[in-house]
N, C-alpha and C positions, 0 to 999 in steps of 0.2 A: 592399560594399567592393571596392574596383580589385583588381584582381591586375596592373596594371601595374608595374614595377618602378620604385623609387622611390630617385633618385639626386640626393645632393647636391653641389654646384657652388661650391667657395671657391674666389675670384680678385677680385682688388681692381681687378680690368680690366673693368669694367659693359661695357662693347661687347662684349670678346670673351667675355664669363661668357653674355653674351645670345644671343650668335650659337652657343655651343655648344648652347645650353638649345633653342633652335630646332632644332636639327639631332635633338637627343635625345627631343622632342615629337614629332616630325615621324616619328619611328624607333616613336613608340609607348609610350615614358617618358613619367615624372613626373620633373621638375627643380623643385627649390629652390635659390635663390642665394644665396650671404653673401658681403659683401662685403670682411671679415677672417675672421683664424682665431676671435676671442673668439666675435663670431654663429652661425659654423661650428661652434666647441666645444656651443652654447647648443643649436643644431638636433641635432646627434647627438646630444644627451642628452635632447632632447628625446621624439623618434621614431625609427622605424627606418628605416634607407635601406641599399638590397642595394648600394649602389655608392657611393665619395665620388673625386671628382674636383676635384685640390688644387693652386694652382698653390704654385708655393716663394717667389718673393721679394715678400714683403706687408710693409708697415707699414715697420718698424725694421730689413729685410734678410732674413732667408731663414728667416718663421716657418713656411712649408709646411714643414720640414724638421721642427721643434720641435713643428707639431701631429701631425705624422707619428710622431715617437715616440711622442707623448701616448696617439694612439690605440694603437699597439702595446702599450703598458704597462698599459691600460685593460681588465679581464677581460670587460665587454658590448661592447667593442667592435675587440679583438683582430682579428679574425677576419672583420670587416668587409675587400673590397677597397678597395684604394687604388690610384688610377690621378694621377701626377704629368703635367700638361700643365705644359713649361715653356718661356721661353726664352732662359733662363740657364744651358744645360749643361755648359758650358765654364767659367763664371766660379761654380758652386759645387763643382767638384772633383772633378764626373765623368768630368771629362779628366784625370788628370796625369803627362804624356808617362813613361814608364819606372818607371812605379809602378803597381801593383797597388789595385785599390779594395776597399777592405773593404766585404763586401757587407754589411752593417748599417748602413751612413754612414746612408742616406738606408731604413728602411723600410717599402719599398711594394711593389707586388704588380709596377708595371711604371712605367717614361717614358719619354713622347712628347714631342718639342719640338714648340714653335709653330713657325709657325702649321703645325695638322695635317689633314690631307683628311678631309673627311668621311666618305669610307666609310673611312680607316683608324682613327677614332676608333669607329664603330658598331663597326667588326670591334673591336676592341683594348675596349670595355665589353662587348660579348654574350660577347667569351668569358672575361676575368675575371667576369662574375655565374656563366655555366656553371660555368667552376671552381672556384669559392666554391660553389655549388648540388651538385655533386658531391659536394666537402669534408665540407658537413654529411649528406649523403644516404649518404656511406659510413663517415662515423665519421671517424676516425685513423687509418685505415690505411697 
């Protein structure tokens, strides 16, 4: 069996879901790709993945958001990281000028807009898995 780390990839953008899957081979991962959230739900219930990278606005408007709860509500899969690539940050309310964002709108472990450099994507998943790795290695503390 790999000990590579095994990261899954929802984005309804085949180009760019591919060019990341590249970058994250290339780093030394496994990548699997769906190309909505329903295949995305299908693969995490599937297997396990130390990592899920989700973009937000798929299908019908902003279901990255609605699997992003699913998973937090989900007891096997809580605790999974989530890392948001998106390029919608302004137009899903993470801006709104003189207001405070409740940090549970959207959550995830972190987000990055598109399009994003590739060493700050490697940096921004090695160390979400480190701190997820930590998590389970020290308990609840």
């Amino acid at each position: 069996m790999s000990d590579k780390k095994q990261l899954l990839i929802v984005d309804d953008d085949p180009d760019f879901a591919g060019a990341i899957s590249e970058i994250l081979e290339s780093a030394g991962y496994d990548t699997e790709i769906t190309h909505n959230p329903k295949t995305g739900w299908s693969a995490l219930k599937g297997r396990r993945f130390d990592l899920l990278l989700l973009d937000i606005m798929m299908g019908r408007g902003a279901e990255g958001v609605m699997m992003a709860r699913k998973i937090r509500n989900d007891p096997e899969l809580r605790d999974m990281p989530v890392l948001i690539i998106t390029g919608m940050r302004e137009q899903i309310a993470f801006l709104f000028p003189g207001q405070a964002i409740h940090p549970r709108f959207v959550p995830v472990d972190e987000l990055v807009e598109k399009p994003i450099e590739p060493d700050l994507l490697l940096d921004r998943v090695q160390a979400l898995i480190a701190t997820a790795e930590n998590r389970q290695a020290g308990g609840d503390e």
